[in-house]
N, C-alpha and C positions, 0 to 999 in steps of 0.2 A: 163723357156724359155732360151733358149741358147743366146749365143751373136750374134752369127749373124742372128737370128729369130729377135731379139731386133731391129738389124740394119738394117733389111729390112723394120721393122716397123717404125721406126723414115725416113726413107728413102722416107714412103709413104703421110708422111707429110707437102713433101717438096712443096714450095710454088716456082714459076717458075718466072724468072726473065732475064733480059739478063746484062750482068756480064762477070766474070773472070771465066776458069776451074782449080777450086784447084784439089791438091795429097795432099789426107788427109794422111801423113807420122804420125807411133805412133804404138807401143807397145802394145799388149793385154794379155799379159802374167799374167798378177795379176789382183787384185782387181782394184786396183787407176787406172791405166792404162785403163783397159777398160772402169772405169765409164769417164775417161778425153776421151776416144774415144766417146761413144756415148754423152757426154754433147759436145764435141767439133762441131760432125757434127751436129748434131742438130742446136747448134747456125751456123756453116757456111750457112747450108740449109733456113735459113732466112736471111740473110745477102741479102741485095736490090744489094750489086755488085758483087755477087757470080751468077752465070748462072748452074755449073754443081761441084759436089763433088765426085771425085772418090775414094771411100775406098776401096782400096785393098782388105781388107777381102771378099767383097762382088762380087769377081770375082775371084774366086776360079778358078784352073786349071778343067774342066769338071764338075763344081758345089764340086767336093770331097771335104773332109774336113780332114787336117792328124791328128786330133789329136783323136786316139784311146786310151780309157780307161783312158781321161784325161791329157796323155801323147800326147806332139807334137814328132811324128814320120813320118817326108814324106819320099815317096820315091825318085831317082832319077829325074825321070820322073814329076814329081809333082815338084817338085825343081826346076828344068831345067824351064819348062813351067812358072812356078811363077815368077820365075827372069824376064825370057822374058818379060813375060805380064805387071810386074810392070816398066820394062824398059820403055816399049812404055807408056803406062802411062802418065810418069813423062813427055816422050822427048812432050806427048800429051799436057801434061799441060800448062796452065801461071804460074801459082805458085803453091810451096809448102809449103802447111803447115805441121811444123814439133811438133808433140807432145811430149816433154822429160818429164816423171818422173825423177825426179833430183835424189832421194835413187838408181834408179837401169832403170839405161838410155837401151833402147835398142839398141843394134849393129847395126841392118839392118835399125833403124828409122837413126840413125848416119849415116849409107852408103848412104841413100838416099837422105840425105843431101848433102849429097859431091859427088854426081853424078850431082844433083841439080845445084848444084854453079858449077861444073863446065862443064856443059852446058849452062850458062849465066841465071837460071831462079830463080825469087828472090826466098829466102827463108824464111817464118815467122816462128818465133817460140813461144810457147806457155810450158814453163817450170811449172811444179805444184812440190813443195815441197821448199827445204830450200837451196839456191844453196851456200850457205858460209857454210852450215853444211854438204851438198855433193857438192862440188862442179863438176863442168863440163868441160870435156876436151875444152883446148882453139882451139881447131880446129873449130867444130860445133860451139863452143861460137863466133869464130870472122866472121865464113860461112856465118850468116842469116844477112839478112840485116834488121831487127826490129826483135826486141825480145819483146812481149807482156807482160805488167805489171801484169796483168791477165785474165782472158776469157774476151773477149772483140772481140771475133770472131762475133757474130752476128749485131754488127754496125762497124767493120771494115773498111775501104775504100781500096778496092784493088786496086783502081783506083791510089791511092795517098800514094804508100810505101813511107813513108820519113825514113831514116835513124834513129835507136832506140837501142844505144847498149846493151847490156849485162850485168848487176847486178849480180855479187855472184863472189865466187871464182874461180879461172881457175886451171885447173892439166897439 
């Protein structure tokens, strides 16, 4: 089952609430990465102050998918559209949550942070790995406004961001 067969199926689980609309922001490039995507929405989609989760993956430019033969290859056109749509997204959202594998952070989950914050919408984040034996640029690190001890996404209170800084080292 691919990942985002996965992602439709945990998607169809969701239990319906009225709540906050998260941007599930997060990396699917490896292993860790996607199992932190699909455990993360999963717990968001039950979370009593979540309303709606928008995973990116799961709004493909025309349903396409770029990555052939294993390899991520888009095209322009697929690019361009992607940006778009994850733009409005975000501007759609209340909040972002941002998923970091600490070994090997992704770029576009980091830009998306910092589109985030600087359009006033908080940021959470959810680090998985060892942030003193990789640490994390101090950008993203000082961006989110709570940085999660760990999954703790499905009794979260979106209602009630209080201020939670950053644990590990900074580059």
């Amino acid at each position: 089952m691919t990942l985002i067969n996965e992602l439709h199926a945990i998607a169809e689980t969701a239990e319906h609430h009225e709540g906050k609309t998260i941007y599930l922001a997060g990396g699917w490039f490896n292993p860790l990465q996607e199992k932190i995507l699909k455990d993360s929405f999963s717990s968001l989609l039950r979370n009593t102050t979540v309303a709606h989760v928008h995973v990116p993956l799961l709004h493909q430019y025309q349903g396409s998918n770029p990555i052939v033969d294993g390899e991520f290859n888009p095209d322009q056109e697929w690019a361009t559209a992607t940006f778009d749509d994850d733009v409005n997204a975000i501007d759609n959202a209340d909040i972002v949550v941002a998923l970091l594998d600490a070994k090997d952070q992704d770029t576009g989950t980091i830009w998306e942070m910092g589109y985030a914050y600087a359009t006033h919408k908080p940021v959470v984040v959810l680090t998985v790995g060892d942030t003193f034996e990789y640490p994390i640029n101090l950008m993203p690190a000082q961006g989110a406004i709570h940085h999660l001890e760990n999954n703790t996404l499905a009794t979260f209170d979106f209602y009630e961001i209080n201020k939670r800084f950053y644990v590990g080292k900074t580059i």
